[in-house]
Short mmCIF file of the C-alpha atoms (twelve columns), coordinates in Angstrom:
data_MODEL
# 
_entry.id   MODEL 
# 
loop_
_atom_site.group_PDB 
_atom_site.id 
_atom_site.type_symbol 
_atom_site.label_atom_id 
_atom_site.label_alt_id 
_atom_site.label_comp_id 
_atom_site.label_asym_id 
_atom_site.label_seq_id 
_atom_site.Cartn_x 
_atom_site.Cartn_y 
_atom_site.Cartn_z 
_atom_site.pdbx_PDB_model_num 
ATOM 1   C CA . UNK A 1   93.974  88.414  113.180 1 
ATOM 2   C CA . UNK A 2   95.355  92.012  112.986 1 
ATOM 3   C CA . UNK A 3   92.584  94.553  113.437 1 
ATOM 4   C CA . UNK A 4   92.761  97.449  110.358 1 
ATOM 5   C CA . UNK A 5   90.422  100.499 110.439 1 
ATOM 6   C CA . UNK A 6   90.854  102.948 107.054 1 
ATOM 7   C CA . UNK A 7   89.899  106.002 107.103 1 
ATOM 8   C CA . UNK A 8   89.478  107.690 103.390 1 
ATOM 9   C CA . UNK A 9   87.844  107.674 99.666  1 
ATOM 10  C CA . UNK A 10  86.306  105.300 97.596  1 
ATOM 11  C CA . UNK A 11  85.550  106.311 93.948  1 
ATOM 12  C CA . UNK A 12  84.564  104.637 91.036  1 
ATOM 13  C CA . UNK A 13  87.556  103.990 88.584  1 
ATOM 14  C CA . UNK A 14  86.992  104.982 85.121  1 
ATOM 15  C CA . UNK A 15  89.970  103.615 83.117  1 
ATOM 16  C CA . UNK A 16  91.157  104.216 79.333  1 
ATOM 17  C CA . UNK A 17  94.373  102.392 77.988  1 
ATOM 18  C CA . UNK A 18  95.945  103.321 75.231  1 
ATOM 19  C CA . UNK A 19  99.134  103.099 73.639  1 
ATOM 20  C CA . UNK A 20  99.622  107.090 73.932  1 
ATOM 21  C CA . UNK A 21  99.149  109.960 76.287  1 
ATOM 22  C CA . UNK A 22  97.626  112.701 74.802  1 
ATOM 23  C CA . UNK A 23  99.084  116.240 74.872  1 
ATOM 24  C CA . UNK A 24  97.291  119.362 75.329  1 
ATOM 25  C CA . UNK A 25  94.349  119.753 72.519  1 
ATOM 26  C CA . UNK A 26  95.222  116.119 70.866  1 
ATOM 27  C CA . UNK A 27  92.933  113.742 70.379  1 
ATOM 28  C CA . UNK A 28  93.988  109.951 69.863  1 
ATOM 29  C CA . UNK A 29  92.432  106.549 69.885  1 
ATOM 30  C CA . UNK A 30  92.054  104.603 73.243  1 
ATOM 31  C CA . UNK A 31  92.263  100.375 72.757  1 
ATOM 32  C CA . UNK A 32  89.734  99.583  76.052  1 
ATOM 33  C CA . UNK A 33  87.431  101.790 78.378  1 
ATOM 34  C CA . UNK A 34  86.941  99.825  81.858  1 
ATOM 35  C CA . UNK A 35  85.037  100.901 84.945  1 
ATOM 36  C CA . UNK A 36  86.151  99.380  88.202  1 
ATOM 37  C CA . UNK A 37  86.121  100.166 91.760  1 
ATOM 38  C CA . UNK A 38  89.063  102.036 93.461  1 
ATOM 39  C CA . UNK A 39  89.967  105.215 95.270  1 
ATOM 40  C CA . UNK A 40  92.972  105.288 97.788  1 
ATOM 41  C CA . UNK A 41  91.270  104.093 100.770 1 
ATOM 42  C CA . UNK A 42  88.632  101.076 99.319  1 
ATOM 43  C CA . UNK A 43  91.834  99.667  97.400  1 
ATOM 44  C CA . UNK A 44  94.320  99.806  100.653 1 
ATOM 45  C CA . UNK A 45  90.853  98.279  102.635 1 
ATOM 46  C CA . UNK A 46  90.269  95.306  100.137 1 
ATOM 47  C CA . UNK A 47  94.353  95.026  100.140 1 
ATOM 48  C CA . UNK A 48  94.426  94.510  103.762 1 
ATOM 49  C CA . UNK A 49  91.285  92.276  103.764 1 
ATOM 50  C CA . UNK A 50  92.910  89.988  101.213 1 
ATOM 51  C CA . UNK A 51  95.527  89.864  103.286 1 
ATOM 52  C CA . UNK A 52  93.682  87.942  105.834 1 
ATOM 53  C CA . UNK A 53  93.354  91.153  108.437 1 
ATOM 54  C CA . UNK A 54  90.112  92.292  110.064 1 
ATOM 55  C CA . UNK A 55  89.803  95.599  108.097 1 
ATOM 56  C CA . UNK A 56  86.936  97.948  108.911 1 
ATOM 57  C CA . UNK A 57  86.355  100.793 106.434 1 
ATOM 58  C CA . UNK A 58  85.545  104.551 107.254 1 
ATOM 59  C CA . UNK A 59  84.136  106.708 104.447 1 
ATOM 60  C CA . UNK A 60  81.080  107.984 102.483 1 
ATOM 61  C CA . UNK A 61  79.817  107.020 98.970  1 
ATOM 62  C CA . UNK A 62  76.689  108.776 96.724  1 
ATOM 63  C CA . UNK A 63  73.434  107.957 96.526  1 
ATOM 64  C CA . UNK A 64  74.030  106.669 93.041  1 
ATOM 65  C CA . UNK A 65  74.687  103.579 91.066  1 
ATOM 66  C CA . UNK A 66  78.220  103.755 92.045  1 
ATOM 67  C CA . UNK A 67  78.029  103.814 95.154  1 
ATOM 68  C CA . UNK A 68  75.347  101.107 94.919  1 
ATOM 69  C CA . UNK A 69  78.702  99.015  93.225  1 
ATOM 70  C CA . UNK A 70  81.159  100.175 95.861  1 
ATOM 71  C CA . UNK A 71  79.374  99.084  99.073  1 
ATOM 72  C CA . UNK A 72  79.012  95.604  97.008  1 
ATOM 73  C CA . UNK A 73  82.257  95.600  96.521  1 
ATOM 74  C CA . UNK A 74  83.216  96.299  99.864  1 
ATOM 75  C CA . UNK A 75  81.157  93.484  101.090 1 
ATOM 76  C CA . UNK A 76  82.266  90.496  98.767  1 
ATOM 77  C CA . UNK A 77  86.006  91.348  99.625  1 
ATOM 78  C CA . UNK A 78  85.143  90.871  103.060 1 
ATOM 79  C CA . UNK A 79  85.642  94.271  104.528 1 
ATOM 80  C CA . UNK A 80  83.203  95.588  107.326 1 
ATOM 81  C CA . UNK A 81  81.100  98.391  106.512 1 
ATOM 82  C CA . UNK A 82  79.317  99.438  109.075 1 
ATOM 83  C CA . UNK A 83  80.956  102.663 108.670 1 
ATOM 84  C CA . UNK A 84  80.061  103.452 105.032 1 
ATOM 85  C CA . UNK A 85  77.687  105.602 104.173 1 
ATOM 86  C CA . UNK A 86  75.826  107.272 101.686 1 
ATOM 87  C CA . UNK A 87  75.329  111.077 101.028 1 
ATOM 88  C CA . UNK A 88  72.117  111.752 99.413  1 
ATOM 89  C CA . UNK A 89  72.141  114.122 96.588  1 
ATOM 90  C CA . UNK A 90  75.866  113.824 95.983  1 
ATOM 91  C CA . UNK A 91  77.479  111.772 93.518  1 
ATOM 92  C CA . UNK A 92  80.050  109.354 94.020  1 
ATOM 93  C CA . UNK A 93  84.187  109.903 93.856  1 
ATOM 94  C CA . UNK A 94  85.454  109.045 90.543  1 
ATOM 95  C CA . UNK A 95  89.290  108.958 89.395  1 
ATOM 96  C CA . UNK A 96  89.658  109.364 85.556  1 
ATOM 97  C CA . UNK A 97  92.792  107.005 84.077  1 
ATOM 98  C CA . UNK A 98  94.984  107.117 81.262  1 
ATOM 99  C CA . UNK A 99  96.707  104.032 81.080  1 
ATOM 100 C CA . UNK A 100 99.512  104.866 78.441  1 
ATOM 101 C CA . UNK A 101 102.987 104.308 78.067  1 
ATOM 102 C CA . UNK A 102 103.782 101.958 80.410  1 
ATOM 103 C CA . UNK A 103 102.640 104.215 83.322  1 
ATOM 104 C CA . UNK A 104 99.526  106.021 84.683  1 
ATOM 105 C CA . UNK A 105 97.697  109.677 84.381  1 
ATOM 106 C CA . UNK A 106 95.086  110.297 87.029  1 
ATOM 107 C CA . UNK A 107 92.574  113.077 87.336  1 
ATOM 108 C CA . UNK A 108 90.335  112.413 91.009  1 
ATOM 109 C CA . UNK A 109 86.931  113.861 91.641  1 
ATOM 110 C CA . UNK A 110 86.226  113.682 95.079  1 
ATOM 111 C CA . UNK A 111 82.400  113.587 95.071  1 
ATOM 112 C CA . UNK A 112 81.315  111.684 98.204  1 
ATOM 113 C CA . UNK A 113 84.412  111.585 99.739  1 
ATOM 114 C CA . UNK A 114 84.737  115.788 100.783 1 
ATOM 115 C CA . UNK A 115 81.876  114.341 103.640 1 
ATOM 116 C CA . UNK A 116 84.597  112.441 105.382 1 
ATOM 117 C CA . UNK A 117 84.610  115.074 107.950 1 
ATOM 118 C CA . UNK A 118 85.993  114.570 111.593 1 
ATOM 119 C CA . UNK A 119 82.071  114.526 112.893 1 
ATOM 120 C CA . UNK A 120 82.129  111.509 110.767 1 
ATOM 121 C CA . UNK A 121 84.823  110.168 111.532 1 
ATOM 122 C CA . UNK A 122 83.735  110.712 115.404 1 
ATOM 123 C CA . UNK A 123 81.082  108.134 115.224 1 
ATOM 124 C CA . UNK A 124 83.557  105.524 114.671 1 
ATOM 125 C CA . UNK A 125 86.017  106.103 117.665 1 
ATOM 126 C CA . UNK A 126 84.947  103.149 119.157 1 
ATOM 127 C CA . UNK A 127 86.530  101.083 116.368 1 
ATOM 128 C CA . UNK A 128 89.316  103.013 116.235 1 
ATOM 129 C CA . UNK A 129 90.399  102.632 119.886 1 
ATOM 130 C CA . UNK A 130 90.886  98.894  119.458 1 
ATOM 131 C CA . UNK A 131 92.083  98.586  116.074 1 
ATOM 132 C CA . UNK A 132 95.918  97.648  115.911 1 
ATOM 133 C CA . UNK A 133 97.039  100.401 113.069 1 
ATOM 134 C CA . UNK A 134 94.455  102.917 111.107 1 
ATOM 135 C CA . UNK A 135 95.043  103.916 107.326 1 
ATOM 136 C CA . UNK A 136 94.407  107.117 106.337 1 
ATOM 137 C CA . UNK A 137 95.122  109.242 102.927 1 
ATOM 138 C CA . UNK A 138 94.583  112.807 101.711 1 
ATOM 139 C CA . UNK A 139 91.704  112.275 99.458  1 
ATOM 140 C CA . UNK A 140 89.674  113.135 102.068 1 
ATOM 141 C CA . UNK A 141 89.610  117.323 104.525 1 
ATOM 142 C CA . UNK A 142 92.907  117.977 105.257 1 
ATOM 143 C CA . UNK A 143 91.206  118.776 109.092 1 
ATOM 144 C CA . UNK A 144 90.069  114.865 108.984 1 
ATOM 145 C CA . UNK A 145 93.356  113.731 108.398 1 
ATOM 146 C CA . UNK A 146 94.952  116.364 111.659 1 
ATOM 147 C CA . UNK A 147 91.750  115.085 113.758 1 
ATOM 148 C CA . UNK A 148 92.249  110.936 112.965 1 
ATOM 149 C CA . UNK A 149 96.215  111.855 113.524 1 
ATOM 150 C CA . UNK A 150 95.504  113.400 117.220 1 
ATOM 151 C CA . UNK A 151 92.674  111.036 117.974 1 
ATOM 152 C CA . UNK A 152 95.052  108.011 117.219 1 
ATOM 153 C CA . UNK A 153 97.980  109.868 119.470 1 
ATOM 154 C CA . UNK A 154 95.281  110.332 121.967 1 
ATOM 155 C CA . UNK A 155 94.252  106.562 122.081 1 
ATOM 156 C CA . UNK A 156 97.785  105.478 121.279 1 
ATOM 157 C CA . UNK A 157 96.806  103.672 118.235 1 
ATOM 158 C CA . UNK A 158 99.436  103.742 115.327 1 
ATOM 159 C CA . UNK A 159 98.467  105.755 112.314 1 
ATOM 160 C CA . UNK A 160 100.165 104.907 108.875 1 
ATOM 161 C CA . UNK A 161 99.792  108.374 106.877 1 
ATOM 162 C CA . UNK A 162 100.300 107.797 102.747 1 
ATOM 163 C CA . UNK A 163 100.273 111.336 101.642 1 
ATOM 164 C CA . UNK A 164 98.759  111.531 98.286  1 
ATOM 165 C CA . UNK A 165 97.390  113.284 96.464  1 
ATOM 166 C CA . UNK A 166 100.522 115.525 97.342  1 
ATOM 167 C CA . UNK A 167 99.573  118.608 99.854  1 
ATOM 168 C CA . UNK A 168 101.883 120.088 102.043 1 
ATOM 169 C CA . UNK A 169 100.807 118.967 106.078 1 
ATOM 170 C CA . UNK A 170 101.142 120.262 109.470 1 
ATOM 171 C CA . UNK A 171 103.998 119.471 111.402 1 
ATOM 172 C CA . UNK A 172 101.125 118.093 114.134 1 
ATOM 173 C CA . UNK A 173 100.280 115.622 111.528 1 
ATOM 174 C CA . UNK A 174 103.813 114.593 110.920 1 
ATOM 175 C CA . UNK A 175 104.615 114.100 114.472 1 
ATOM 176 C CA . UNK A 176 101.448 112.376 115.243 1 
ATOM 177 C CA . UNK A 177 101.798 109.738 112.385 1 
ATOM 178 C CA . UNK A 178 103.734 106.716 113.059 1 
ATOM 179 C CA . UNK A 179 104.600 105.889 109.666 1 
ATOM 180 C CA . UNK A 180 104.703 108.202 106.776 1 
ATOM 181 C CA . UNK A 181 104.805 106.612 102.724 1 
ATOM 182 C CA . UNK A 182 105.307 109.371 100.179 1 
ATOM 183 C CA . UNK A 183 106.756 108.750 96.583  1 
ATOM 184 C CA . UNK A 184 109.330 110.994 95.716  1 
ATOM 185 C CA . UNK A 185 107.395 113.977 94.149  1 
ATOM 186 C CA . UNK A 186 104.923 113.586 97.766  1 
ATOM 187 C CA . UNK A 187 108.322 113.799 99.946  1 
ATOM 188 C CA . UNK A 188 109.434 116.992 97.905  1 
ATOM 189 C CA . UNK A 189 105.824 118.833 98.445  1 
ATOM 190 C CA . UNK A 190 105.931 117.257 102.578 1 
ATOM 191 C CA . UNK A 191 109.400 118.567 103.035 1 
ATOM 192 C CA . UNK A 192 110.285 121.455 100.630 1 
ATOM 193 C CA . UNK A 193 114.140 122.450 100.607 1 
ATOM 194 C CA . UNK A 194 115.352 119.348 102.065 1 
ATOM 195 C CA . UNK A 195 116.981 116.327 100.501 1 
ATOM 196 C CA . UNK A 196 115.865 113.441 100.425 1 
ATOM 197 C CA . UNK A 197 118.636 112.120 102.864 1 
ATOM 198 C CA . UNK A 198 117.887 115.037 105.214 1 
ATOM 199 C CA . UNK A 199 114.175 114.188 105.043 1 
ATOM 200 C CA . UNK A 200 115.096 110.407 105.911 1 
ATOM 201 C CA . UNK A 201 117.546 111.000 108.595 1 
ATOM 202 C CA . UNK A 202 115.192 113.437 110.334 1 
ATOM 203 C CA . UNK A 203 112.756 110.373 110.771 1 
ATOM 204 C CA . UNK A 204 113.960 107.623 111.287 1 
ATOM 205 C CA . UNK A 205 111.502 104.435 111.176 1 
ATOM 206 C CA . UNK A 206 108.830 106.714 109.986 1 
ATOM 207 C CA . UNK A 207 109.414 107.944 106.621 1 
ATOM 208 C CA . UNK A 208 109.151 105.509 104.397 1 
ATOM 209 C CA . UNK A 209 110.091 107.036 100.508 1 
ATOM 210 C CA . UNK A 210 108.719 104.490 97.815  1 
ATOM 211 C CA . UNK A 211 110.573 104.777 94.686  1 
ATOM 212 C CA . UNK A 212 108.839 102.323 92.135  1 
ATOM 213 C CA . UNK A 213 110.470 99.890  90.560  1 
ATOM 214 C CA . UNK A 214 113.706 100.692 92.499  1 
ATOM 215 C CA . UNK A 215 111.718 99.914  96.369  1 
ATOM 216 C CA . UNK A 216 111.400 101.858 99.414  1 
ATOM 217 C CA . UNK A 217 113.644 103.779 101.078 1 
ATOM 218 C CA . UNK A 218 114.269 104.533 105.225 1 
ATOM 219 C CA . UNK A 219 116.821 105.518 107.086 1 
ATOM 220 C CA . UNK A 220 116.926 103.030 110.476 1 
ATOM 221 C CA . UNK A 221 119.061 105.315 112.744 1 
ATOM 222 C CA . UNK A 222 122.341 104.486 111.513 1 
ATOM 223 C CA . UNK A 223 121.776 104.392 107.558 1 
ATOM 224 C CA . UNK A 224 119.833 104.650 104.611 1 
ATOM 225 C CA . UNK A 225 118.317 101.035 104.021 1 
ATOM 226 C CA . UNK A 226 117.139 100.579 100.466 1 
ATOM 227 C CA . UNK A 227 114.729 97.439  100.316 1 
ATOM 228 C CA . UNK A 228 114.326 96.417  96.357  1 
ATOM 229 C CA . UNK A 229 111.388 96.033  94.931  1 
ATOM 230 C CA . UNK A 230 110.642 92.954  92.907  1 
ATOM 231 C CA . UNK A 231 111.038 92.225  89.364  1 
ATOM 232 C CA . UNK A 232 107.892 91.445  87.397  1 
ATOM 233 C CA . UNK A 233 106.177 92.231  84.040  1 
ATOM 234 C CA . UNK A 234 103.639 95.364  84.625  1 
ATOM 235 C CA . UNK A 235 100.371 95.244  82.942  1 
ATOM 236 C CA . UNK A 236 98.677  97.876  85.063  1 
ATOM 237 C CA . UNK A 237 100.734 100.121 87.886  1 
ATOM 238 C CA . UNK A 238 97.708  101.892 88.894  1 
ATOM 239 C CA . UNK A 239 96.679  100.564 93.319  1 
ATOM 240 C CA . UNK A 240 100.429 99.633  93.520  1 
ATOM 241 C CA . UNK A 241 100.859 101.856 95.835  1 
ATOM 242 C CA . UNK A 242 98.059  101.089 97.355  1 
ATOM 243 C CA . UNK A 243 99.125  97.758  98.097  1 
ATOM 244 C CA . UNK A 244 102.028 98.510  99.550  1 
ATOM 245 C CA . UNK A 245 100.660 100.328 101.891 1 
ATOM 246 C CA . UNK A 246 98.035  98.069  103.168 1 
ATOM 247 C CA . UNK A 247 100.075 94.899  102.754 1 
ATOM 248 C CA . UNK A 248 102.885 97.316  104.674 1 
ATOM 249 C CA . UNK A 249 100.571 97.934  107.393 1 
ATOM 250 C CA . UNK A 250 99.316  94.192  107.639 1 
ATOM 251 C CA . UNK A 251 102.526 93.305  108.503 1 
ATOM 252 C CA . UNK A 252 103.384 96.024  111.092 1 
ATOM 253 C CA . UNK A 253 100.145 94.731  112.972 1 
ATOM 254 C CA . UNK A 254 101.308 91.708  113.128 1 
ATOM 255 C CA . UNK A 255 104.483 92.120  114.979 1 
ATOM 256 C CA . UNK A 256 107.135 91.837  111.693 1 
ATOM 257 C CA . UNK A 257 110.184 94.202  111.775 1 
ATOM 258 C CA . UNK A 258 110.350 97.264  109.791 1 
ATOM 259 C CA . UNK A 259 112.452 95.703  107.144 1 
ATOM 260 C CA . UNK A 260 110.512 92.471  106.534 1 
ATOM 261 C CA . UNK A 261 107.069 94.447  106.818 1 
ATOM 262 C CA . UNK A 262 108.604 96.846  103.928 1 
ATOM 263 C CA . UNK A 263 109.720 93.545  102.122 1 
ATOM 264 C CA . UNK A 264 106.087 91.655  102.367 1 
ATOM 265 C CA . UNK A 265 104.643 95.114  100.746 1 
ATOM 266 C CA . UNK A 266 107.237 94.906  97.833  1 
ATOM 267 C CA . UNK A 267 106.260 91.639  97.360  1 
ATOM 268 C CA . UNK A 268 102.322 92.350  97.706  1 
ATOM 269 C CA . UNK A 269 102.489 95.301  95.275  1 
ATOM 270 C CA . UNK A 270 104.768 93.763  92.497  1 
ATOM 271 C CA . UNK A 271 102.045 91.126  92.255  1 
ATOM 272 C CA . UNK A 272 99.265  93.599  92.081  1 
ATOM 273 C CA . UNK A 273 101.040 95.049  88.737  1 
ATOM 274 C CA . UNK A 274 100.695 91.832  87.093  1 
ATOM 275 C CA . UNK A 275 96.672  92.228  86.570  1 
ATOM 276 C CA . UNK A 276 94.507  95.158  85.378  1 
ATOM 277 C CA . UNK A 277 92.703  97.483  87.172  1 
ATOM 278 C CA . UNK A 278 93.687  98.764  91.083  1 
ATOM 279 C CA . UNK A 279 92.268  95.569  92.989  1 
ATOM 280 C CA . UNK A 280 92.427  93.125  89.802  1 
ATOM 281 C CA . UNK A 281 95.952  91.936  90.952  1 
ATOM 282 C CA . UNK A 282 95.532  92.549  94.619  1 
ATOM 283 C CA . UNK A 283 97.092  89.439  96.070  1 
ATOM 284 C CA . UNK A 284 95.700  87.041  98.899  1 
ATOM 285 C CA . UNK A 285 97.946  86.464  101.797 1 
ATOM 286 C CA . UNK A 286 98.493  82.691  100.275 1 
ATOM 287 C CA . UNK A 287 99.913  84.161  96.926  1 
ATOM 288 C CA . UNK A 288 102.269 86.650  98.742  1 
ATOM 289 C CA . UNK A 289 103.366 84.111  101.333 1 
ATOM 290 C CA . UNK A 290 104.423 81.665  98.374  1 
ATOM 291 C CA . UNK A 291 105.799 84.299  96.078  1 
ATOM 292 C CA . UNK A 292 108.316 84.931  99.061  1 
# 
């Protein structure tokens, strides 16, 4: 069983769907108001766990009724928490989203999360060492996310950086990661005034561009490898992403080539589209295993 330590934010998800986006000073009508559990790092964590890996979980949550409902949620999806903890007197991370238009607007408070400092992080490094790959995201300090990156070069543990929200990173960071996984508007913030083929070609096997419904891009060394995503009917986009990355990283653990890791996250996150809410679709390792 691969070994999975992520490092980053849980939140409480407060979703709206409707069948428009508002503009600036409009008002219109939602259909449903939904609060579930997400934030980048909890959904990659209960991805991987589903998954069937050993997935450990790094972060902080509030001393309030969300975080109450996070921790739970941590626990019934299997996912060990000795390493979550709560901050008194601060409230939980929240991410506001507009469901609309066949896509998704998100607005993230951090809350919590801003306490994911390396001196927290430090009292893990014992789990760290031995994990086989570590998660991490930029919901958290930016100086969390350089300290995780030189710890895990230091212990030679392989860190998969997804770098959203979008913020330009240290070159340190970049080296030190073994895998990166923008989207397209993240790889034009990590690597302003390049292309994207000049972004791919100057890391090979580690830059990993996801492009939606098209797939994921990499460049292996001698070309630009486009593997397609899968074709399904989307009900909710919103921990797609998320998915991939953790389902991506499950399969690097385990030994699988680049190409068929990238493939078994495709397949992972198309599923996760077909149910509402960041985790509702999360797919076990059974469902993705007969899917391919």
């Amino acid at each position: 069983m691969a070994k999975i330590c992520v490092i980053g934010s849980s939140a409480m998800d407060l979703v709206v769907t409707s069948l428009k986006r508002p503009s600036a000073g409009e008002t219109v009508l939602g259909e449903s108001f939904k609060t579930v559990p997400g934030g980048k790092g909890a959904n990659q964590a209960v991805a991987a766990a589903r998954l069937g890996s050993e997935v450990t979980m790094i972060g902080c949550i509030g001393d309030d009724y969300y975080g109450k409902a996070l921790l739970d949620n941590f626990k019934s999806n299997g996912v060990l928490t000795a390493y979550v903890e709560p901050v008194t007197g601060v409230e939980s991370g929240t991410a506001h989203i507009i469901l609309a238009e066949g896509d998704n607007s998100i607005i993230v408070v951090k809350g919590a999360n801003d306490h994911v400092t390396p001196a927290f992080v430090e009292k893990a490094l014992d789990t760290i060492r031995v994990a086989d790959i570590v998660l991490i995201q930029q919901e958290i300090p930016e100086e969390t996310v350089s300290y995780v990156s030189d710890i895990c070069r230091e212990f030679n543990v392989p860190m998969l950086l997804n770098p959203a929200p979008a913020r330009p990173i240290s070159d340190s960071i970049i080296e030190n990661a073994s895998y990166l996984t923008p989207n397209e508007h993240e790889c034009s913030v990590l690597f302003t005034g390049m292309s994207t083929t000049e972004a791919l070609r100057k890391y090979p096997n580690k830059l990993f561009i996801t492009e939606g419904s098209n797939g994921v891009r990499f460049y292996d060394g001698e070309q630009e490898v486009l593997v397609p995503a899968y074709k399904v009917d989307a009900i909710d986009t919103t921990g797609a992403g998320d998915t991939f990355n953790a389902a991506f990283a499950v399969a690097l653990a385990e030994g699988k080539s680049l190409q068929d890791s990238v493939k078994f996250g495709n397949r992972a996150a198309s599923l996760s589209v077909t149910k509402f809410g960041a985790q509702g679709g999360m797919p076990t390792r059974a469902e993705v295993e007969g899917s391919l």
